[in-house]
C-alpha positions in Angstrom: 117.6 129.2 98.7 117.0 133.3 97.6 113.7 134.5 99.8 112.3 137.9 99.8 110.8 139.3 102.1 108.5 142.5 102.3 109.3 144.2 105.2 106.6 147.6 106.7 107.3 149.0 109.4 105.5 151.6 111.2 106.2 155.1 112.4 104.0 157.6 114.1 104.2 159.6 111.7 106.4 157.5 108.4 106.0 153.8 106.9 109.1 152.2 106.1 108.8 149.5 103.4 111.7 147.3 101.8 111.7 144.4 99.8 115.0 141.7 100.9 116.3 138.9 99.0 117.7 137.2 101.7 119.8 139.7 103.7 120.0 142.1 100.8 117.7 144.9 100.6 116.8 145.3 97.2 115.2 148.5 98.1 113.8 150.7 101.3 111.7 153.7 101.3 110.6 155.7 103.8 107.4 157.5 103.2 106.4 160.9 105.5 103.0 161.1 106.4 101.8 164.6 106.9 99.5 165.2 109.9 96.4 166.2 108.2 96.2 162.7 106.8 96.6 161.0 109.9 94.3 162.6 111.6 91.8 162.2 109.0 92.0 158.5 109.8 88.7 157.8 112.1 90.1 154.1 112.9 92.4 151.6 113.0 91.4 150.0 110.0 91.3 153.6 107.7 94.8 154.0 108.7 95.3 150.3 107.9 93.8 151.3 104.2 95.9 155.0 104.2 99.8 153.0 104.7 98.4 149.8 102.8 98.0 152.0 99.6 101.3 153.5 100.4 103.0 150.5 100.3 101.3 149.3 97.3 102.2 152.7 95.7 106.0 151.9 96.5 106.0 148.2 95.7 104.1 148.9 92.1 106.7 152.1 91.4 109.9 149.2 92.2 108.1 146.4 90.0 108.1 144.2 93.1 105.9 141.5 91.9 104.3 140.5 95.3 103.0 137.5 94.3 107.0 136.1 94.1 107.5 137.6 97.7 107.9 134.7 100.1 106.6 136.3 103.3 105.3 139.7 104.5 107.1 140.5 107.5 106.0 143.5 109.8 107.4 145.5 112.9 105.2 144.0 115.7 102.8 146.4 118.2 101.9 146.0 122.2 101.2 142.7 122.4 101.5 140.8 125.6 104.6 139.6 126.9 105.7 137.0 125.1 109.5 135.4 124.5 111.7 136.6 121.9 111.1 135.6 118.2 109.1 135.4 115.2 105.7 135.3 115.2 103.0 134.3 112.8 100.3 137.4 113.2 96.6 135.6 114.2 93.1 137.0 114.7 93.9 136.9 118.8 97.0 139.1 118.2 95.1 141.7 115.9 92.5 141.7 118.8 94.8 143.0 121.2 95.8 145.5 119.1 92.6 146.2 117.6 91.8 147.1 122.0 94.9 148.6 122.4 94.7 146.4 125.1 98.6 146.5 126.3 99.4 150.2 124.9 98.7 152.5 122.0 101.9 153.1 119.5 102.0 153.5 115.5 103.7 149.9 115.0 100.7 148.2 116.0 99.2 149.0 112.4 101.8 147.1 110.8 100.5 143.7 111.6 97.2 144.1 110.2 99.2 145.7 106.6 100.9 142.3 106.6 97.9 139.7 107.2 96.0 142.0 104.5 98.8 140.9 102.2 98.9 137.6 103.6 95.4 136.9 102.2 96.0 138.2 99.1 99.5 137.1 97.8 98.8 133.8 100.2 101.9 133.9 101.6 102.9 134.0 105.7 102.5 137.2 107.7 104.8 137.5 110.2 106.5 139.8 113.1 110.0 139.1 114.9 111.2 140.4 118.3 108.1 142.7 119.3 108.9 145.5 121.7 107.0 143.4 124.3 109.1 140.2 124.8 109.8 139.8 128.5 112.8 137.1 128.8 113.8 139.0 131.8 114.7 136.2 135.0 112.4 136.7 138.1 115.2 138.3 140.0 115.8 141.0 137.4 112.2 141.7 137.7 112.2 142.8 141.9 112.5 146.0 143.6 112.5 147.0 146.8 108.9 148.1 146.7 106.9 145.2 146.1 104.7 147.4 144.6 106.6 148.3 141.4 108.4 145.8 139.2 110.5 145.7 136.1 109.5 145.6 133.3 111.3 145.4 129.9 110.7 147.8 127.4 113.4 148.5 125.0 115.2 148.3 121.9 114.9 144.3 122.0 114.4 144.0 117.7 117.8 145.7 117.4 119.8 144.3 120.4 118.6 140.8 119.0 119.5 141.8 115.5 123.5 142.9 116.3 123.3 140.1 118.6 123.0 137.6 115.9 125.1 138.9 113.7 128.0 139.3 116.2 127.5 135.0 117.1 128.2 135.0 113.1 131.3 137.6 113.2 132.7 134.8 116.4 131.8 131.6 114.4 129.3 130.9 117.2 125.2 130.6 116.9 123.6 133.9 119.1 122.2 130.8 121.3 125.6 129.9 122.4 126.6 133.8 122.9 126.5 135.7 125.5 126.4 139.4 125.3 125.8 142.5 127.2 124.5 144.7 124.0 123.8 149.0 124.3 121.7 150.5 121.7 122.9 154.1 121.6 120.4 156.3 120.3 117.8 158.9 121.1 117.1 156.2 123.8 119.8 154.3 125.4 118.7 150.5 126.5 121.5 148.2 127.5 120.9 144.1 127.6 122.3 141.0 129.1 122.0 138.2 126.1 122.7 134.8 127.9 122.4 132.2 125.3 119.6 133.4 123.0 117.6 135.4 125.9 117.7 139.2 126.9 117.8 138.3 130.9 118.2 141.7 131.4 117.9 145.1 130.2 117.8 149.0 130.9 114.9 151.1 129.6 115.2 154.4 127.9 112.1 155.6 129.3 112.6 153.7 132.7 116.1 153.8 133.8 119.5 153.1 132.8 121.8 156.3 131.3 120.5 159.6 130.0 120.7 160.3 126.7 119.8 163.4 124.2 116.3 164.0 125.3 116.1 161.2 128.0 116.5 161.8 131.8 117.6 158.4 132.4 117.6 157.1 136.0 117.7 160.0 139.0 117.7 159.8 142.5 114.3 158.7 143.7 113.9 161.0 147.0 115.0 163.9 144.4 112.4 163.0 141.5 109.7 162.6 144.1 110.0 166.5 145.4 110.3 167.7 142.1 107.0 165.6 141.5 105.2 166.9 144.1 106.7 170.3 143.9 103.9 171.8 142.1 105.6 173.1 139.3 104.6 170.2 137.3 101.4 168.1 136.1 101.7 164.3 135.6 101.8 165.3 132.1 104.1 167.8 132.0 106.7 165.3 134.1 106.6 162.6 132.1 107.0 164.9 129.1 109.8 166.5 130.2 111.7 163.0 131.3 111.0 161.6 128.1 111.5 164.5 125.6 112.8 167.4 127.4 115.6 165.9 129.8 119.6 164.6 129.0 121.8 166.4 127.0 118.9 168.8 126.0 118.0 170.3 129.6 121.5 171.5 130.2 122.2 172.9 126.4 119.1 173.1 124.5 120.6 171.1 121.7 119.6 167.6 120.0 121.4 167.7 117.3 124.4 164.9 118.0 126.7 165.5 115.4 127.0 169.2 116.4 127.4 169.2 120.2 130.5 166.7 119.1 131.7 169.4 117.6 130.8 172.0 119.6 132.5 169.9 122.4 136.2 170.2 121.0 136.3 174.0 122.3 133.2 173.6 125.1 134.3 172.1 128.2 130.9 171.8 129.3 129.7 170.0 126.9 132.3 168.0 126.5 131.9 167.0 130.2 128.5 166.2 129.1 129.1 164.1 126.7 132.0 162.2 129.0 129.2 162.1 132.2 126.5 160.3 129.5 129.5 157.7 127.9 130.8 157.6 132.1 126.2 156.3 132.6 126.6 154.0 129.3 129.9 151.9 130.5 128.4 151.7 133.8 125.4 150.2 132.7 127.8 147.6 130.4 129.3 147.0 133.6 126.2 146.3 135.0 124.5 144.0 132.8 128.4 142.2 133.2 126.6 141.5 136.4 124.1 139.5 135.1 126.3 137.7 133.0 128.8 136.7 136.4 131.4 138.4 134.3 131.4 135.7 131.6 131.2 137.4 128.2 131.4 136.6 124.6 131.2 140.4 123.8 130.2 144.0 124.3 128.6 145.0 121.3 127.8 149.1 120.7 125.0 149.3 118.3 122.5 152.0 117.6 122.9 155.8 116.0 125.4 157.4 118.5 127.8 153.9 117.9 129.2 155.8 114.7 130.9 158.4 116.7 134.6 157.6 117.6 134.9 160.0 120.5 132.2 158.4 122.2 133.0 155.0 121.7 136.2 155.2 122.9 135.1 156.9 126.1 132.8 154.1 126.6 135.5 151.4 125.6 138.0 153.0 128.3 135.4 152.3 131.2 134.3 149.2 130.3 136.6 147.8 127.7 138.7 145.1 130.2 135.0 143.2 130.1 135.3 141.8 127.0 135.9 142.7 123.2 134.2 145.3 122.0 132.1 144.9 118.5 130.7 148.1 117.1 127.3 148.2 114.6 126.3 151.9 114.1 123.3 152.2 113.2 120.1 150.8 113.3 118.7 147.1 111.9 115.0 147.1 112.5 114.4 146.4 109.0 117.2 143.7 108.3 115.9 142.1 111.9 112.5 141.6 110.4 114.0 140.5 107.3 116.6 137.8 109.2 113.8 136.7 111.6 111.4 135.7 108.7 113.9 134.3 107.2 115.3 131.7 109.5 111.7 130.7 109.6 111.6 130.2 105.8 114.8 128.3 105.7 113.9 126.1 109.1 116.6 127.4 111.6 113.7 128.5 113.7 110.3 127.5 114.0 107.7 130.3 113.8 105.9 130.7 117.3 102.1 131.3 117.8 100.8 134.0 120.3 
């Protein structure tokens, strides 16, 4: 069977939209959205009617009949925690994001794009792998303050995604697999996969390594003085851990590609860039943990995963775990696109919320 599948997804300030047959993207766009226009939007539902005429726009410019589209398959918002995977979108889901009830963020627009189509091509509206599934086992979950407990929030559509496709690359299903997975990006998240659940995971914003912009975890006692130190608001500290922090604090660089470079004749920042892949491979190690050692594969995914250099320094620390299986890159749109699909085709059953 050939499906398609129109696939939106959501930025704060883009809309990505591609139309699959099957696995195949037969097209995907990414539309900037200038400020101005945002900002015009008074709610929810006239920025629902802003990125639905978008799409439209696109979809009509592509001759994508949507009335031969087989599903309409959307990034999901902050939803509850609920188990990994695909989703068909109901009125209580819109609800809570209509409330914002469990967090504010630009992909909880997408859902209501899809069910719009869904009523009018009368065809399933779906989401896969929202960025709120909680798989996590109870002891992953404790701290030592009873207080404060984990929870997951991190780069679960993708993790999922290059976990599924690795189970293919072994000859296995992903529910037979297990995996400890590391996104690398602007965000670094690594997850323990046991046998079709993430029972474990680092958050960018939580803990886990540094990364470009991204402070990572630091030593409690520490972050607690610099808190209270008065040289910061609530604010300010949380922007500058999730924005201002990593790679950036010490250099005042983002750009990736260029502090590589820059690193062949810098010793500091190739020492950088050795301390952050020293944080990733420990974090592998880690999630090996969960796993009691007994792994399928590591698999390095995410934007950072194209660079040699630093795939290799992560595959010296952590490379006697297991092999190693590298996807650079990013597959939010193919995992929408996959997880509407086995639903389609009957390899999964779609869940309700």
């Amino acid at each position: 069977m050939i499906y398609r599948i129109i696939v939106i997804n959501p930025g704060s300030t883009t809309t990505k939209v591609a139309l699959f047959e099957n696995e195949r993207p037969l097209f995907k766009v990414t539309v900037d959205h200038s400020l101005a226009d945002l900002q015009a939007c008074k709610n929810v539902q006239e920025e629902v009617n802003l990125r639905y005429k978008v799409i439209k726009k696109i979809t009509d410019e592509h001759n994508c009949d949507l009335a031969t589209v087989d599903a309409f398959a959307s990034r999901g918002g902050f939803l509850r925690p609920v188990e990994g995977g695909t989703y068909l979108i109901c009125d209580q889901m819109l609800a809570d994001l209509t409330a914002e009830r469990y967090g504010r963020h630009s992909s909880n627009i997408g859902p209501f794009i899809a069910r719009r189509l869904s009523y009018a091509y009368g065809k399933p509206a779906l989401i896969t792998n929202p960025v709120s599934v909680d798989e996590y086992e109870e002891w992953a979950k404790i701290t030592g303050l009873p207080e404060i407990t984990r929870t997951p929030t991190f780069h679960v559509l993708n993790q999922k995604e290059v976990a599924y496709r690795a189970a293919r690359q072994i000859g296995k299903r992903y529910d037979e697999c297990r995996f400890v997975v590391a996104h690398l990006g602007g965000g670094m998240s690594v997850g323990a996969h046991e046998y079709g659940r993430i029972i474990d995971s680092t958050s960018p914003n939580q803990d886990g390594a540094f990364s470009i912009t991204r402070s990572g975890v630091l030593p409690a006692m520490k972050l607690v003085s610099l808190c209270y130190s008065g040289k910061y608001t609530w604010e300010e500290i949380k922007a500058l851990l999730a924005n201002s922090a990593g790679i950036y604090a010490h250099t005042g660089e983002t750009n990736f590609i260029l502090l590589e470079e820059r690193a062949k004749s810098d010793d500091k920042i190739r020492l950088l860039l050795e301390a952050m892949a020293y944080r990733i491979a420990f974090n592998i190690c880690a999630h090996a943990a969960a796993l009691c050692g007994d792994i399928d594969a590591v698999i390095l995914t995410g934007g950072i995963a194209h660079s040699k250099y630093m795939v290799s320094q992560i595959q010296k620390r952590s490379g006697f775990l297991a092999p190693f299986l590298i996807f650079p890159g990013e597959f939010e749109m193919e995992g929408l696109a996959s997880g509407a699909i086995r639903v389609l085709s009957g390899l999964e059953m779609a869940k309700y919320y």
